[in-house]
N, C-alpha and C positions, 0 to 999 in steps of 0.2 A: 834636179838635173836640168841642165840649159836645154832645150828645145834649139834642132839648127835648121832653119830655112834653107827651101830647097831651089831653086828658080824653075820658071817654067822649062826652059832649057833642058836641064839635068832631069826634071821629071820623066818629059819627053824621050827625051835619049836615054832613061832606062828600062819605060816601054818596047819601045821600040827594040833594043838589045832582049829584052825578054819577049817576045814575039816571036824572034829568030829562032828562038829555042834552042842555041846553043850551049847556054848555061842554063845550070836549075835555078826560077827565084832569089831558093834560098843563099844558093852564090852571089847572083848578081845582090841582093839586098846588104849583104856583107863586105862585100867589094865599096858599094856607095856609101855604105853606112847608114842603113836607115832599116826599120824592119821589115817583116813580110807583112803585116797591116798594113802598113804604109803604103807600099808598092800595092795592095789593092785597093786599098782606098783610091789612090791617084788612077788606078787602071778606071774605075768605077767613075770618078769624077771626067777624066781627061778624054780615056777610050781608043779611039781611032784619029783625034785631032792631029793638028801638027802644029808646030811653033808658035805661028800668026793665029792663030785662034784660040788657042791658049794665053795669050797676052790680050786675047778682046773677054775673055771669060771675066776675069777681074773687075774690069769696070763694071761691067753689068752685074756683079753678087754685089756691089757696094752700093748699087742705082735701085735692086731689090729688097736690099734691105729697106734703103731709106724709104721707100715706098710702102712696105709690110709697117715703119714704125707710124707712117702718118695716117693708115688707115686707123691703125691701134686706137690709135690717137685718138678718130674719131669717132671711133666707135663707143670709146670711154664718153665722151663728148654726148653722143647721142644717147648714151643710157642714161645720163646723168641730169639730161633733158627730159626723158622722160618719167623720171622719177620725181623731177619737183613739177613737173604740170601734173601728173598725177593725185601729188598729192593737195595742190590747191582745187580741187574739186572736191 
């Protein structure tokens, strides 16, 4: 089944409609098309943001990753150092 992207836009503005509590979730999630996981994941990621901050969220989970892979990195790097000084002793 295709997976459909959401923008931060639409996520937001279905927070935000589901805050009001005019509708149930379960409406509003059927209305957008998306499930009720969804709409909490995005509650749980997003929260109380708004727009502009939601569009600064992105770069920064791509700037954390790269960062998590180059510790990785090193840390691989570092064991593997200490395994062959190790064992020339």
């Amino acid at each position: 089944m295709k997976t459909r992207q959401f923008t931060e836009d639409q996520i937001i503005k279905l927070l935000q409609e589901g805050k009001k509590g005019e509708k149930s979730v379960e409406d509003l999630c059927r209305e957008f098309g998306c499930s009720t996981a969804s709409y909490y994941t995005w509650k749980k990621k997003y929260g109380d943001t708004n727009v502009d901050e939601a569009y600064g969220l992105r770069p920064l989970e791509k700037e954390n990753a790269r960062l998590l892979r180059i510790v990785g990195q090193q840390r691989l790097e570092i064991d593997a150092m200490k395994d062959v000084l190790g064992k020339k002793r």
